[in-house]
LUMMIPA-354509 format. One record per atom (N, C-alpha, C): x, z negated, y. Coordinates in steps of 0.2 Angstrom, whole numbers, plus 2048, in hexadecimal, padded with zeros to 3 digits. Layout:
XZY
...
//
This chain:
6BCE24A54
6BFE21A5A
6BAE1CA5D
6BCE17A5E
6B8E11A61
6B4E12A66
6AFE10A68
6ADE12A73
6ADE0DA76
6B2E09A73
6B1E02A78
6B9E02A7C
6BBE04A82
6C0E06A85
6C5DFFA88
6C2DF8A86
6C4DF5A89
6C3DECA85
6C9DEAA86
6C6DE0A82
6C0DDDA83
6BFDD9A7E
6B8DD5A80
6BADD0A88
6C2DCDA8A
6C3DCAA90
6C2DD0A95
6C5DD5A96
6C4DDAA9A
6BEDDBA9A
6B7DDCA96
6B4DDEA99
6AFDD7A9B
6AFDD0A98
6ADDCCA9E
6B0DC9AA3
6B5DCCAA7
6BADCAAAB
6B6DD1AB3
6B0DD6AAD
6B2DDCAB3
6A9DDAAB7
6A6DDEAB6
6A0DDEAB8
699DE5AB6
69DDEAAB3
69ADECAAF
696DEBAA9
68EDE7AA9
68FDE0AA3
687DE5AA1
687DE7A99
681DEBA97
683DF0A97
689DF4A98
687DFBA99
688DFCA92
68ADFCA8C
68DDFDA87
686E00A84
67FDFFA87
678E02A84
678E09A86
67CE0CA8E
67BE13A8C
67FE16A8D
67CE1CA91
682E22A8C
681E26A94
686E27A97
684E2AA9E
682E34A9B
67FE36AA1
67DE3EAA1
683E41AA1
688E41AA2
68EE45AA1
691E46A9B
691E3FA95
694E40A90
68BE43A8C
685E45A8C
681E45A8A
681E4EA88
684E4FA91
685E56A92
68BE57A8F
68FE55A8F
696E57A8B
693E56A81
68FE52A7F
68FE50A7A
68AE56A76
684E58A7B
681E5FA78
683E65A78
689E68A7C
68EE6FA80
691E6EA76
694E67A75
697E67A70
694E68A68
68EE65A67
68AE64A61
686E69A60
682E6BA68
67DE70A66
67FE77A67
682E77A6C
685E7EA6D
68CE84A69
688E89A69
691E8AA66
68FE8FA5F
692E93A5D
693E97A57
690E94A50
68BE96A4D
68BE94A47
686E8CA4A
684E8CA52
67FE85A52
678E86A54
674E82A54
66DE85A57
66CE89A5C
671E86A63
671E8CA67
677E90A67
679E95A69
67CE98A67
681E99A6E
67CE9AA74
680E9BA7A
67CE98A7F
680E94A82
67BE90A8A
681E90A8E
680E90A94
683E8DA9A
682E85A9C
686E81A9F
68AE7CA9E
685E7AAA3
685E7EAA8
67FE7CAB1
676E7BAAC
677E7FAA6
66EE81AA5
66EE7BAA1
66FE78A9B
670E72A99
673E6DA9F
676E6AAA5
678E65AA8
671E66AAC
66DE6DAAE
665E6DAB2
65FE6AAAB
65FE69AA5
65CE68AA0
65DE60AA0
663E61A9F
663E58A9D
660E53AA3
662E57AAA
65FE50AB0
658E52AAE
654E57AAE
64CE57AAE
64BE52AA9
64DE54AA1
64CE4FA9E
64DE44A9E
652E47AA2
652E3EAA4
64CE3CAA7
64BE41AAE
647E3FAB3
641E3EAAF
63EE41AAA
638E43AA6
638E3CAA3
63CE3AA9F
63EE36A9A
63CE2DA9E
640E2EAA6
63FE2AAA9
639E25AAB
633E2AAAB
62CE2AAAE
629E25AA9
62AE27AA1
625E24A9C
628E21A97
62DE23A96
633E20A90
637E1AA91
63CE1AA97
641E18A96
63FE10A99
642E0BA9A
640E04A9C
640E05AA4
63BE04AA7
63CE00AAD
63EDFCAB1
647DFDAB4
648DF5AB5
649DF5ABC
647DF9AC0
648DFAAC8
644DF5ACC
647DF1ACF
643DEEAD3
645DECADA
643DEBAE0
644DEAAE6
641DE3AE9
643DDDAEE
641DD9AEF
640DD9AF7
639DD8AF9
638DD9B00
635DD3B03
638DD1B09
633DCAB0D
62DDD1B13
627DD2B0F
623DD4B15
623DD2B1B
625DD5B20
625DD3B28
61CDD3B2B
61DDD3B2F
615DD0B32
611DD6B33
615DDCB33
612DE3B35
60EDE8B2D
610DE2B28
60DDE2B21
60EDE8B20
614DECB20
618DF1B1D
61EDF1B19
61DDF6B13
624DF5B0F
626DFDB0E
62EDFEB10
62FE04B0F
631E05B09
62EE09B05
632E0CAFD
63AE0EAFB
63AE0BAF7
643E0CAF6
643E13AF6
64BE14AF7
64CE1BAF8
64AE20AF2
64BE20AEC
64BE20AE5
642E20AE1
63FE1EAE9
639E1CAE2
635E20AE0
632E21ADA
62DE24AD8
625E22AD7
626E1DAD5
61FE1BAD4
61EE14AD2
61AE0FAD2
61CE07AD2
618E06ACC
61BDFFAC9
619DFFAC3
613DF9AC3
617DF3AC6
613DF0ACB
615DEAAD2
614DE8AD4
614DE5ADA
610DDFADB
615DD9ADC
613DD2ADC
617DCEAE2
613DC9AE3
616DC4AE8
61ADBDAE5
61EDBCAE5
621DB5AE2
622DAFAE4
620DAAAE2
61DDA2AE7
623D9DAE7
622D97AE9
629D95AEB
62DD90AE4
629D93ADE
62ED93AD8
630D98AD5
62DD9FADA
631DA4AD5
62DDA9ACF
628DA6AD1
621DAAACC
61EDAFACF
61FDB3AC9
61ADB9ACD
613DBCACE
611DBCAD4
608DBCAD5
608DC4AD5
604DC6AD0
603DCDAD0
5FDDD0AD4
600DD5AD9
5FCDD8ADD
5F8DDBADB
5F2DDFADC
5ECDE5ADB
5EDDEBADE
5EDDF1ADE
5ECDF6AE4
5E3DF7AE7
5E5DF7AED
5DEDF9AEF
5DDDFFAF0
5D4E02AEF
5D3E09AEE
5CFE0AAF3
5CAE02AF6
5C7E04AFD
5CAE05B04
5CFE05B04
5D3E0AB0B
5D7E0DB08
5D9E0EB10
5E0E12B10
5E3E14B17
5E8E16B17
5E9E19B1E
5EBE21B1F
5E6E23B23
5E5E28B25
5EDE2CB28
5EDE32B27
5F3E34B29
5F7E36B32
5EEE34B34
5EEE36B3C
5E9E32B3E
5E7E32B45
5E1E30B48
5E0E32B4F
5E2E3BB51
5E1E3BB57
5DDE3BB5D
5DFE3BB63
5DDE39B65
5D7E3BB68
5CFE3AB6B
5C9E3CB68
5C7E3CB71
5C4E40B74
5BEE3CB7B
5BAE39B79
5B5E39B7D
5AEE35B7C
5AAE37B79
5AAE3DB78
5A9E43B74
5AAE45B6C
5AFE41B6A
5B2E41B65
5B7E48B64
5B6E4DB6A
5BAE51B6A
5C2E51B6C
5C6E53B68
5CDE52B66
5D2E57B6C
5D0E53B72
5D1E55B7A
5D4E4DB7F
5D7E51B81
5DBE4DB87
5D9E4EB8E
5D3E4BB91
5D2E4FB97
5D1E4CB9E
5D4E4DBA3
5D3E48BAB
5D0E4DBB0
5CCE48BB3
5CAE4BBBA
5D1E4ABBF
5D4E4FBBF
5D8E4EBC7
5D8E53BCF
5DAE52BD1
5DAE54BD9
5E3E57BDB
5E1E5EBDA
5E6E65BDC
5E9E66BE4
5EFE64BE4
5F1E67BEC
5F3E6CBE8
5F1E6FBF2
5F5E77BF2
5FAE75BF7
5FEE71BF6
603E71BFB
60CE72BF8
60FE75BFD
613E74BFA
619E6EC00
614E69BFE
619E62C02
619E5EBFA
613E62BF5
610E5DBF2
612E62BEC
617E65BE8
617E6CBE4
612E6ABDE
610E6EBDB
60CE6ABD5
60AE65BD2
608E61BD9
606E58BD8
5FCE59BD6
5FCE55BD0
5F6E54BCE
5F4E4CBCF
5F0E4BBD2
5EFE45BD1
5E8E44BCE
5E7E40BC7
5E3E3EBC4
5DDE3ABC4
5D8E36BC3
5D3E32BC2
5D5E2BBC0
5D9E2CBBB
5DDE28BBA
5E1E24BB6
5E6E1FBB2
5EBE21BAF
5EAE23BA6
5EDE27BA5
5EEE2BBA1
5F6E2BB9D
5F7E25B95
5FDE24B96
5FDE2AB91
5F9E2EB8D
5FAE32B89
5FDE39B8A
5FDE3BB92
5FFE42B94
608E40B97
60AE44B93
612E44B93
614E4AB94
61CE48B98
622E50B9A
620E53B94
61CE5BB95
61CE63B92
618E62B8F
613E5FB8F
60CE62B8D
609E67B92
606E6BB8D
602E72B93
5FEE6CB95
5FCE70B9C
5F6E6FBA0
5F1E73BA2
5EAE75BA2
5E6E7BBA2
5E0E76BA7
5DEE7DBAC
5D9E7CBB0
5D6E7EBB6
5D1E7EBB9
5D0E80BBD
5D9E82BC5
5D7E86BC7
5DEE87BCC
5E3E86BC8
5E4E85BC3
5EBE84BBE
5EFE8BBB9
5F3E8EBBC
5F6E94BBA
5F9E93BB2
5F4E98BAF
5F7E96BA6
5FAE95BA6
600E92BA1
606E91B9E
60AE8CB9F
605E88BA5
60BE82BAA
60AE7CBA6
611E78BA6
60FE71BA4
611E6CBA9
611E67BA4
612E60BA8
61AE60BA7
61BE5EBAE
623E5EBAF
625E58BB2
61FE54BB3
622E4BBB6
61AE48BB6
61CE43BB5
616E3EBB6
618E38BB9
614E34BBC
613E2CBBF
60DE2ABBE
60FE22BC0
609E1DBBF
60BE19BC3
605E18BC6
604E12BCD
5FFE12BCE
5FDE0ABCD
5F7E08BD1
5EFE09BCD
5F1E0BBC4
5ECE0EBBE
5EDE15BC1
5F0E19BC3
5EDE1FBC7
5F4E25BC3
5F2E29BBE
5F9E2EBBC
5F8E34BC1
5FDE35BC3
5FFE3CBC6
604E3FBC3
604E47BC3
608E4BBBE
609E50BC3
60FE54BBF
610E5BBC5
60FE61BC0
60CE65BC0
60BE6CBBC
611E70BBE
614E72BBA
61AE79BBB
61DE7DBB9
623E7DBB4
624E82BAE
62BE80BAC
62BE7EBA7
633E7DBA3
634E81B9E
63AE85BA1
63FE89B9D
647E87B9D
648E84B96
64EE81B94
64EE79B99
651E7AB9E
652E73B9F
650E75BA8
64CE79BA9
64CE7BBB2
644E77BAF
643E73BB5
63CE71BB7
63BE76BBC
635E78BBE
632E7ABC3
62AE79BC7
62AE76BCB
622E75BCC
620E7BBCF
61AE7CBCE
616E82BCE
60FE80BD5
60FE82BDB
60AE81BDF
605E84BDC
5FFE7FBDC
5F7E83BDA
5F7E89BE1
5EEE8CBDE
5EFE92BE3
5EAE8EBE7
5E6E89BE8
5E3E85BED
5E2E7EBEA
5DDE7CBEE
5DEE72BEC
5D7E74BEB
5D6E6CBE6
5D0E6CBE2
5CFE66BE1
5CAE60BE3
5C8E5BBE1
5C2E5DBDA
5C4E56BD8
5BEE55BCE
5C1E5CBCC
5C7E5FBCA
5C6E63BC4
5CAE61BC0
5C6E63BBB
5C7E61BB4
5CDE64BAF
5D0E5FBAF
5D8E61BAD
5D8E61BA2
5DCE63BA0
5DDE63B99
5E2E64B96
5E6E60B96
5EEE60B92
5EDE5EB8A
5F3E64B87
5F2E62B7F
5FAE63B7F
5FDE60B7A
602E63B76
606E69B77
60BE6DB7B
60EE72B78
610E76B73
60DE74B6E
60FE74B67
607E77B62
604E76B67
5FBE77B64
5F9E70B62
5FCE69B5E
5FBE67B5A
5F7E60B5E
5F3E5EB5A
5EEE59B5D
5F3E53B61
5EFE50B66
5F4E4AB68
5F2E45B65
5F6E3EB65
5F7E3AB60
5F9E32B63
5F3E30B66
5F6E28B6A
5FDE25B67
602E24B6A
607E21B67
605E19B66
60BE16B64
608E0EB62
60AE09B66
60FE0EB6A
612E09B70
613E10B76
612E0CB7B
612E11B83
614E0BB88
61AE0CB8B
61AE09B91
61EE0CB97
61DE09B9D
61EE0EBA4
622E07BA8
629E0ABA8
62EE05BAC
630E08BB2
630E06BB7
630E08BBD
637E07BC1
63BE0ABC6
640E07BCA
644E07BC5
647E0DBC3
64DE0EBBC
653E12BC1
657E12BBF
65EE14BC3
662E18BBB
664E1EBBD
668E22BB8
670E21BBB
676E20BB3
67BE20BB5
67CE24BB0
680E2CBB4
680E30BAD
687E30BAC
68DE2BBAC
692E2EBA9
691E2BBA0
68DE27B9F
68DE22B9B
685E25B96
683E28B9C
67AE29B99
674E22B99
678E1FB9D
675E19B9D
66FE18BA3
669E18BA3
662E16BA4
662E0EBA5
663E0BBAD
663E04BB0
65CE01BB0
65ADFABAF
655DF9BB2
656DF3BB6
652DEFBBC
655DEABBF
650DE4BBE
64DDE3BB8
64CDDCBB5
64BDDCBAD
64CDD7BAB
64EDD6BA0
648DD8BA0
642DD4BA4
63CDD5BA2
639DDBBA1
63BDE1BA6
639DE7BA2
63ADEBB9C
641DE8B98
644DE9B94
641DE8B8E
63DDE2B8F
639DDFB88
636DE3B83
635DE9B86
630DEDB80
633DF4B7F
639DF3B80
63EDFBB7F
63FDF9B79
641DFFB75
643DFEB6E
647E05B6C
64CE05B68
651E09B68
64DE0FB63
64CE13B64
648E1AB62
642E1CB67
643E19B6C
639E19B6F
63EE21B73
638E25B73
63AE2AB77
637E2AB80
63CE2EB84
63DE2EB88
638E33B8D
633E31B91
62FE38B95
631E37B9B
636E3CB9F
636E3DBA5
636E43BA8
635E45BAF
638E4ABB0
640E4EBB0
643E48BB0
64AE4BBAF
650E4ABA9
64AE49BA4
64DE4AB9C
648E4EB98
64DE51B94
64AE55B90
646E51B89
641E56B89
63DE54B85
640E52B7B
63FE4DB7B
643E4AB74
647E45B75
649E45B7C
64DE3EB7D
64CE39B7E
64EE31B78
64DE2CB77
652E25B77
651E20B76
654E1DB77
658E1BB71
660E18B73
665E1AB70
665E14B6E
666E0EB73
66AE08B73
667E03B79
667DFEB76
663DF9B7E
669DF4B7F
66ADF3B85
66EDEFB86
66BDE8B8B
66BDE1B88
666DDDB8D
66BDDBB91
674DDAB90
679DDAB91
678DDAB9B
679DE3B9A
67ADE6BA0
673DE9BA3
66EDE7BA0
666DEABA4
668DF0BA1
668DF5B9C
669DFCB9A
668DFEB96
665E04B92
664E07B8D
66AE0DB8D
66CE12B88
66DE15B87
66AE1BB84
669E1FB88
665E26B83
669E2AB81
666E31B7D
666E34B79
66CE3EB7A
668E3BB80
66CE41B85
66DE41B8D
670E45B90
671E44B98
66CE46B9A
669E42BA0
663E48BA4
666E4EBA6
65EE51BA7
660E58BAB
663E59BB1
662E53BB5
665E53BBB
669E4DBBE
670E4DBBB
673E4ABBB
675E47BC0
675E49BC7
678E46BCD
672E40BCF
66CE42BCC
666E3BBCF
667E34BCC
668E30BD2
667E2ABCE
663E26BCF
65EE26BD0
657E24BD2
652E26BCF
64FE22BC6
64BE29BC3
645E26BC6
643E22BC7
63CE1FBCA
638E1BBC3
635E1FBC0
630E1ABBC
633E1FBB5
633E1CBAF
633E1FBA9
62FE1EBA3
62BE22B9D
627E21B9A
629E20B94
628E1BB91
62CE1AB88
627E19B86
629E1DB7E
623E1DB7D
627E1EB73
621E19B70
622E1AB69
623E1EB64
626E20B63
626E25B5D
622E26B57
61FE20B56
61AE20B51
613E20B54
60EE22B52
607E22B54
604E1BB53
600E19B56
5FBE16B56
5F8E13B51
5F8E0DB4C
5F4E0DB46
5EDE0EB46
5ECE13B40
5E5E13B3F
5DFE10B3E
5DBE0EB40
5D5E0AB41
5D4E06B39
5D6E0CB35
5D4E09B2D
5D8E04B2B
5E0E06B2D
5E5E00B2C
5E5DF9B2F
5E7DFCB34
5E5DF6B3B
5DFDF0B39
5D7DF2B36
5D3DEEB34
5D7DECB2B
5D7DEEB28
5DBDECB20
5DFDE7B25
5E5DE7B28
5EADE4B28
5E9DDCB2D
5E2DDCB2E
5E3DD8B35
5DBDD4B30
5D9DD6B2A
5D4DD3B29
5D8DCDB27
5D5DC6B26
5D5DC0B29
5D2DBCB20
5D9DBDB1B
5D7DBCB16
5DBDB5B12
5D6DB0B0F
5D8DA9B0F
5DADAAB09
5E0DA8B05
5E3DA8B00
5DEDA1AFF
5DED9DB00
5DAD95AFF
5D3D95AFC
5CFD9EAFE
5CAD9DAFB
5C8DA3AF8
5C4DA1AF2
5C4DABAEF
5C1DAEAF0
5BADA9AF2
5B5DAEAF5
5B4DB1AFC
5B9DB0B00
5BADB1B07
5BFDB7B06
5C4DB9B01
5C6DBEAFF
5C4DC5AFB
5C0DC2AF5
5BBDC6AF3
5B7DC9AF7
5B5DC7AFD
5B0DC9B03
5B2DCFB07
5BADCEB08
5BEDD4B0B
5BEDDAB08
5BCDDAB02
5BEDE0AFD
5B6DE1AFA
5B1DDEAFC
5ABDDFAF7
5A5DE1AFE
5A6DE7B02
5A1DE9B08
59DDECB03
59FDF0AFD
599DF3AFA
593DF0AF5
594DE9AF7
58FDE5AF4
58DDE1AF8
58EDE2AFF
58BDDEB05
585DDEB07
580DE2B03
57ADE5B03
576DE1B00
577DDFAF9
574DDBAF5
570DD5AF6
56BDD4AF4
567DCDAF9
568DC8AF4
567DC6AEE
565DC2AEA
56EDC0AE5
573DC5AE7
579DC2AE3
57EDC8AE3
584DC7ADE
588DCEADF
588DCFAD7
587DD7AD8
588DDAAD0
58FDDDAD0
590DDCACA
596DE3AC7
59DDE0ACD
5A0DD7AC9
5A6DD7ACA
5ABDDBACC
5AFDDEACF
5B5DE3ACC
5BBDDCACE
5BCDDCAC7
5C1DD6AC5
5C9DD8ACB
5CADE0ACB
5D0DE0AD0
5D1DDCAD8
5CADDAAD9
5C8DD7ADF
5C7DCEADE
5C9DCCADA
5C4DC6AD5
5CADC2AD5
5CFDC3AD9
5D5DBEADA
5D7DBEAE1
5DFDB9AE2
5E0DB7AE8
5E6DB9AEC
5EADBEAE6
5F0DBEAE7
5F4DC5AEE
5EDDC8AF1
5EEDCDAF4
5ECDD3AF3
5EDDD9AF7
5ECDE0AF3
5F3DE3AF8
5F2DEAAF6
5F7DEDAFC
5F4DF4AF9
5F5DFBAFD
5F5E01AFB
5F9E04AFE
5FBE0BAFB
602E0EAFD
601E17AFF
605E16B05
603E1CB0A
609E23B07
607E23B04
60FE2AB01
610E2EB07
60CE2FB0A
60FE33B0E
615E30B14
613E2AB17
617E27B1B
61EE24B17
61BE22B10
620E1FB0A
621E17B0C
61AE16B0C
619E0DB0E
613E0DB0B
617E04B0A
60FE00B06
60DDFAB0B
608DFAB0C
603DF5B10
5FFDF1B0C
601DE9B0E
5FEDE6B0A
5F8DE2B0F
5F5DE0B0C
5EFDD9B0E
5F2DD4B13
5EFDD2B17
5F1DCEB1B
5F5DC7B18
5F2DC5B14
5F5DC0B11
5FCDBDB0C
5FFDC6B0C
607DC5B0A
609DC4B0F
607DC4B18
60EDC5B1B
613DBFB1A
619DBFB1C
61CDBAB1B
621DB8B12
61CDBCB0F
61DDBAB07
624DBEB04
626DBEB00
629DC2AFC
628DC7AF6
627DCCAF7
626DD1AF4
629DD3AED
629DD4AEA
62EDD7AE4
629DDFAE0
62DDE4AE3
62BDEBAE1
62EDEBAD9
62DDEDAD4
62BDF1ACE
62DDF6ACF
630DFFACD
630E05ACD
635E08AC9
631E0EAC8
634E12AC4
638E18AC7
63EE1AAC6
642E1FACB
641E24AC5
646E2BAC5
648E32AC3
64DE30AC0
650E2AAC1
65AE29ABE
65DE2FAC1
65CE33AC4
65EE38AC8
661E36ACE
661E2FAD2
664E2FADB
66BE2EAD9
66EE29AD4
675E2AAD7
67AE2AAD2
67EE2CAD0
682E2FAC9
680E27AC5
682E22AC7
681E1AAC1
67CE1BABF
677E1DAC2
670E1DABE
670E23ABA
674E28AB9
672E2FAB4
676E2CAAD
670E27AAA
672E26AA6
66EE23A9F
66EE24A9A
66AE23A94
66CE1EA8E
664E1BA8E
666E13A8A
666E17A83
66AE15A80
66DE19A77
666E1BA74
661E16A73
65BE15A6F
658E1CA73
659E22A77
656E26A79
65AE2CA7A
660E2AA78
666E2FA78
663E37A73
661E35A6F
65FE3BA68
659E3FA6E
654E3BA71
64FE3EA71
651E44A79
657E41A7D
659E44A83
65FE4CA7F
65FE4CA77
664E4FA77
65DE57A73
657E53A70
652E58A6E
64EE5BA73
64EE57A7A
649E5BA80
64DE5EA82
657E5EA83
659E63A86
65AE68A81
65AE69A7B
65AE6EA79
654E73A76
64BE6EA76
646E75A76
645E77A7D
648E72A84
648E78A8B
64DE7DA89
653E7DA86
656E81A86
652E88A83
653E86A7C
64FE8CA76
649E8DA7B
645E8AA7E
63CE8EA7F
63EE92A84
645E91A8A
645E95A90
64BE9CA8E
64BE9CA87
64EEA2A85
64CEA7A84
64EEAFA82
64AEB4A7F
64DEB4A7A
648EB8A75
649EB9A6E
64BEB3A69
648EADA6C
649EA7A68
641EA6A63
643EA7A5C
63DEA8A58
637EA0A5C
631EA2A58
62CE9CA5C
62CE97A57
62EE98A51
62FE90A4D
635E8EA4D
63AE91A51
63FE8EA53
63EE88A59
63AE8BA5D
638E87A65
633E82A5F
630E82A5D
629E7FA5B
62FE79A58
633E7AA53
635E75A51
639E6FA54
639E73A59
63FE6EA5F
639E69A63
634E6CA65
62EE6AA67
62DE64A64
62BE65A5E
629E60A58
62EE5AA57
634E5DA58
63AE57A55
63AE53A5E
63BE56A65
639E52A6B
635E4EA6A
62FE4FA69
62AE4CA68
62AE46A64
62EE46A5E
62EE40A5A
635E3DA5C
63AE3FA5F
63FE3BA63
63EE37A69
639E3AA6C
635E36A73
633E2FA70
62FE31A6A
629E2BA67
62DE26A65
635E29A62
637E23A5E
63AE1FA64
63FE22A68
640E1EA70
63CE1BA74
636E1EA73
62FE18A77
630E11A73
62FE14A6C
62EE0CA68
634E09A67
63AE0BA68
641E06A69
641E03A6D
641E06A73
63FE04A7C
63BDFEA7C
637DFEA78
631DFAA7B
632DF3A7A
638DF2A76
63BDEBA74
636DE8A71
631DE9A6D
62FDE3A67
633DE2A63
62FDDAA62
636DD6A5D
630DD1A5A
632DD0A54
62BDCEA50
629DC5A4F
62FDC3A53
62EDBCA55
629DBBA5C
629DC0A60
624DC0A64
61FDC2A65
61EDC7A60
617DCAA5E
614DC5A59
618DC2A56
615DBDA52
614DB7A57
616DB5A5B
613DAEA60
60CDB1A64
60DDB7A65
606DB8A68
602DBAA65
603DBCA5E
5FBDBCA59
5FBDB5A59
5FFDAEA59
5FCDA8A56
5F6DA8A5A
5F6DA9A63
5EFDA9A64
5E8DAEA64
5EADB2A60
5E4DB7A5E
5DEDB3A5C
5DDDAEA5B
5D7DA9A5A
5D4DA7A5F
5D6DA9A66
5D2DA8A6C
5CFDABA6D
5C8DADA70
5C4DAFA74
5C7DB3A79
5C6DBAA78
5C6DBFA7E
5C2DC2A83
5BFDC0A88
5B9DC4A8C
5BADC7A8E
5B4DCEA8C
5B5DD4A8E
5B2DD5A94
//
């Protein structure tokens, strides 16, 4: 029976153009259930889900070191010299900048930084503490007003508070700023009731300390600002301001600290339209429509000193030795010259290095602006079109699902598992070397210059 389901005009009329090289995972799984399995075959008895779990590992395996890598992603670096990782990606194969005819300048990875996964925030001390001198009424015109030394953008609604005259377990339930000066009110939040808590007498200089609710270190955000003279409209949830200009540094995610929103609330929607944002949820007190001052604040922390210095070093593509210089502190020492090149350094095209944990790559100052072109390898696993196998590798996806099967069986003799091993093995080797598309016209143009000189 033929496998070609359709005319030679049909199918350059369609947009399916290549696929005739493989073989999707479904017919692979249909094509083992049928040849290997079964009465009187190698195996004798499988389930249909233990072979469809064998063949995806297999692919994904296959994927890594065998099968062609043709993934690739194109990026113009913005000035914040970050690139987010495709959805899909595994591992990059490599990474280059392309000029304004389309060539590709291959990048380096760099191994002398990197960026640290936190930077919290430190005293003078280096001690990983938050702490003010403030001044405690005991009044109650004044319920839980502390007023501080002075201003403090890092202490936010429901951080504990601990301290002299300060009854355990109370946090921060409102803050202000005026004039450098933050003032906070100590009290208790359960569910959505605020309550301020009068101290048991007043106390000038004592030394306050707010951390986290959570135990967890605090963490300067990237972005903090304090807008003043806001007005709540709750049928809409809308947060008014009364000039654009305050408006200029809200951005739709920044979270939201006040007294009378609960903690997680951010920003939805900006409007320069109507002077309004849109948040996340209703206040807790919806009849107020005067909130006073609000604090927005970034959801990402503050860049790390190591990146911030990488991304802002001041590197001349025009010269090579002003960029070698960026990369080569460990031979700064040296009086009389520089030993021991490291050729990875020894060009102009950039570096970048890559943060897994964030799932971004940072590059050198000098691609901002540029265009990017990622390289990478996937799992063929993300979307049914990719679970599929180029023919040249078909045999060796049909030997790996069948010694998983035989090795994860009982009473499957060991020269039986051994010889499925052995024949894997040499099905992987012969799909490497088909894969690899040599062609003897070409291997022959590049020995013509094996006569050159190669320095080691």
């Amino acid at each position: 029976m033929a496998l070609l389901n359709n005319t030679p005009q049909e199918y350059y009329d369609g947009n399916d153009f290549g696929n005739y090289q493989f073989v999707s995972l479904v017919d692979i799984i249909n094509q083992f259930m049928l040849v290997y399995v079964g009465e009187d075959k190698i195996i004798p008895k499988a389930k249909r889900i233990d072979v469809a779990f064998h063949a995806q590992r297999a692919l994904a395996e296959l994927s890594f070191d065998t099968f062609k890598s043709y993934k690739s992603q194109e990026y113009l670096v913005p000035a914040s010299l970050q690139m987010i990782v495709p959805q899909d990606y595994i591992n990059y194969t490599k990474i280059s900048w392309i000029d304004s005819v389309g060539i590709k300048h291959l990048m380096y990875p760099t191994s002398k930084t990197s960026n640290p996964s936190s930077n919290p925030l430190q005293d003078s001390d280096g001690l990983f503490k938050l702490q003010a001198i403030g001044k405690i009424f005991n009044s109650s015109a004044l319920p839980g007003v502390i007023t501080l030394d002075g201003e403090y953008k890092d202490i936010l609604v429901g951080m504990n508070i601990s301290g002299p005259y300060i009854d355990p377990g109370l946090q921060v339930i409102a803050v202000t700023n005026a004039g450098g000066i933050t003032t906070v009110t100590a009290g208790t939040i359960v569910g959505t009731i605020y309550t301020a808590v009068i101290p048991n007498e007043s106390f000038s200089g004592a030394t306050l300390t707010f951390e986290n609710n959570d135990g967890s270190l605090i963490l300067p955000q990237k972005e903090s600002y304090i807008v003043e003279d806001l007005d709540w409209t709750g049928v809409d949830f809308k947060v008014n301001f009364n000039a654009l200009a305050d408006m200029d540094n809200i951005k739709i995610g920044m979270l939201i600290h006040h007294e009378d929103f609960l903690p997680g609330t951010f920003v939805e929607d900006v409007s320069t339209i109507d002077l309004s944002i849109k948040v996340s949820q209703e206040a807790i007190n919806p009849v107020l429509t005067n909130l006073g001052e609000i604090t927005f604040i970034s959801p990402d922390p503050v860049d790390t000193e190591a990146w911030s210095s990488y991304k802002s070093a001041n590197i001349n593509q025009s010269d090579h030795h002003n960029h070698y210089a960026q990369h080569d502190h460990e031979h700064s020492h040296t009086l009389n010259g520089r030993y021991g090149l490291d050729p990875q350094y020894a060009q102009v095209n950039g570096s970048f290095y890559i943060d897994e944990v964030s799932g971004k790559i940072h590059f050198s100052s000098n691609i901002s602006g540029k265009t990017v072109i990622l390289d990478y390898i996937s799992d063929s696993l993300g979307t049914d079109a990719e679970m599929q196998v180029h023919k040249f590798a078909e045999d060796a996806m049909y030997k790996c699902i069948a010694h998983a099967i035989l090795s994860g069986k009982a009473n499957i003799p060991e020269y039986q598992v051994n010889r499925f091993k052995k024949e894997r093995f040499a099905a992987i080797r012969t799909a490497k070397l088909r894969l690899s598309n040599l062609k003897i016209e070409e291997l022959t143009q590049i020995l013509r210059g094996k006569s050159k000189w190669i320095k080691h």
